[in-house]
N, C-alpha and C positions, 0 to 999 in steps of 0.2 A: 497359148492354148492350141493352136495350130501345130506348134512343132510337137508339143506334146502327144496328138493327134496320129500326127504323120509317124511318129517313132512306135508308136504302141499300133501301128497299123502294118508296119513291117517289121516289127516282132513277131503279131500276128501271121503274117506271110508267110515268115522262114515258120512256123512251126505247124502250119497247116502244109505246106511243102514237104515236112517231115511226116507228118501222117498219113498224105498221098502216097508217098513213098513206103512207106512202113504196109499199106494197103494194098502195095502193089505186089510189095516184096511177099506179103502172106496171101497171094492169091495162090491157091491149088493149081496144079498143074493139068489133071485131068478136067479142069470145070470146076464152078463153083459148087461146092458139096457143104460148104458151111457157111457159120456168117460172119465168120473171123475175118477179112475185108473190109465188108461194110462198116466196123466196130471200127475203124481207121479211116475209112474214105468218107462215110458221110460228118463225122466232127469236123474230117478236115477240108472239106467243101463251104461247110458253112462258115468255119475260121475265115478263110479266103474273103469268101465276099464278105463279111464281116471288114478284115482287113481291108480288103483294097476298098472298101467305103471309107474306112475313116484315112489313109492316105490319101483319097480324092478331098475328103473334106479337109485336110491338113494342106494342102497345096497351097504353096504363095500364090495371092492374086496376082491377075499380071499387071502391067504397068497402065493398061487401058482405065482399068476398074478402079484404080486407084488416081488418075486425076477426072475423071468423074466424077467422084464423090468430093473429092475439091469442091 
């Protein structure tokens, strides 16, 4: 379930990366005069942290946490 987690959380990454991008690329050069941007950067803000949640929660525990539970 973890690694499942961790993959589907850096899928998530690259593809919010690309929307950043793709947001940045359609930024106007005079100033924002539209909302074409936005329609890119804010899905792919939320992607991210969506992402990098669930690679934080996919993370192997470390060696501490596990003879503990021992």
């Amino acid at each position: 379930m973890r690694r499942a987690a961790s993959v589907l959380g850096w899928i998530s990454l690259v593809l919010a990366s690309a929307l950043i991008v793709a947001g940045i690329a359609s930024w106007p050069p005079g100033g924002l005069m539209f909302a074409l941007p936005f329609v890119f950067l804010i899905p792919g803000v939320l992607l991210a942290i969506f992402g990098g949640l669930l690679v934080w929660a996919g993370r192997p525990r470390s060696t501490g946490e596990r003879t503990q539970a021992n």
